[in-house]
C-alpha positions as CSV (number, residue, x, y, z in Angstrom):
1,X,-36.1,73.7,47.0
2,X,-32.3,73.0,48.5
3,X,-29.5,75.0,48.5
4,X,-25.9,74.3,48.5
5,X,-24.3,75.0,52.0
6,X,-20.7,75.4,52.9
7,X,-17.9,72.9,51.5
8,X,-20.9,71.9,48.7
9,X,-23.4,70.0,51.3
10,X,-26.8,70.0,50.6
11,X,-29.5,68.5,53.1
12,X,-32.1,66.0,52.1
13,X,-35.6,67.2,53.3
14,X,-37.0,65.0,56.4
15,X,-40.0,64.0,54.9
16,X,-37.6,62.5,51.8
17,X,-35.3,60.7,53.9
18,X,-38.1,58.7,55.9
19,X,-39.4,58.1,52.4
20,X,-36.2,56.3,51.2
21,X,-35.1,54.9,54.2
22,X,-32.3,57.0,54.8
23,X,-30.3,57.5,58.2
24,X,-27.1,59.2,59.1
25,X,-24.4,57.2,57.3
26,X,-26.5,55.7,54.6
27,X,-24.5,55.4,51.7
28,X,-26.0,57.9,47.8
29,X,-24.6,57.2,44.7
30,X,-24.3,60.9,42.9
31,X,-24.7,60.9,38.8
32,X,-24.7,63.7,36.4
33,X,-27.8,63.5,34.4
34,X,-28.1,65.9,32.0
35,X,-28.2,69.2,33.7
36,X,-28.6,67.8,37.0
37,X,-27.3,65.3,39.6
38,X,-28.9,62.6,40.5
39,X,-28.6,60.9,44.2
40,X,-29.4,57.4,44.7
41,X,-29.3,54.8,47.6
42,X,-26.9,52.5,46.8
43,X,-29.3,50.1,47.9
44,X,-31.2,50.9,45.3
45,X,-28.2,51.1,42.9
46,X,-27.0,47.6,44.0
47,X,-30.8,46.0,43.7
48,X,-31.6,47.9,39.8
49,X,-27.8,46.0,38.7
50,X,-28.4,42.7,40.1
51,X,-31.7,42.8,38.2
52,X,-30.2,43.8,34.9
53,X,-28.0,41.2,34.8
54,X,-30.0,38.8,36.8
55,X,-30.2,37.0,33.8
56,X,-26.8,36.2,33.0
57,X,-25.7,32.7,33.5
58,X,-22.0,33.2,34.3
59,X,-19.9,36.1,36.2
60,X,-17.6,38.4,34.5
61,X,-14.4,36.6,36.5
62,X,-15.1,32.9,35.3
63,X,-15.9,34.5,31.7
64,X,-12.2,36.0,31.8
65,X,-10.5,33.2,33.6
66,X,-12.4,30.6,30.8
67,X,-11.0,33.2,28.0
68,X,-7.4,33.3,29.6
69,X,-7.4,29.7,29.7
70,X,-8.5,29.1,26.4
71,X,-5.8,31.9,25.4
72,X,-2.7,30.2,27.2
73,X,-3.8,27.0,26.1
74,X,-4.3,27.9,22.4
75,X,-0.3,29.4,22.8
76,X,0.9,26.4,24.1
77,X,-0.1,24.4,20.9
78,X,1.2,27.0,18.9
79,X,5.0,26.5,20.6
């Protein structure tokens, strides 16, 4: 059980912080799920996204810049 403490600050039990790794200064990632919040390493946050789109065969910047391209050069043809 936690409670919230003054200015909103709740501490993480002990025994779950040497389970996830965590040390003064590690960085959470706080979500509303549902009813709840949910806290996360951003580790872990960072690892579960690179995995998701571990598949993908391009980044989202040379997808744009190809479209932006293909944009200005499709105007140009039309001037």
């Amino acid at each position: 059980m936690l409670s919230v403490g003054p200015k909103g600050r709740v501490v993480i039990p002990a025994e779950i912080r040497r389970q996830l790794g965590l040390v003064v200064g590690s960085e959470l990632v706080a979500s509303v799920e549902g009813d709840g919040v949910l806290l996360l390493p951003r580790l872990a946050v960072k690892r579960q996204l690179r995995g998701m789109f571990a598949g993908v065969g391009t980044s989202m910047a040379q997808e744009l810049v190809r479209d932006r391209r293909a944009a200005a050069a499709k105007e140009s043809r039309i001037r």
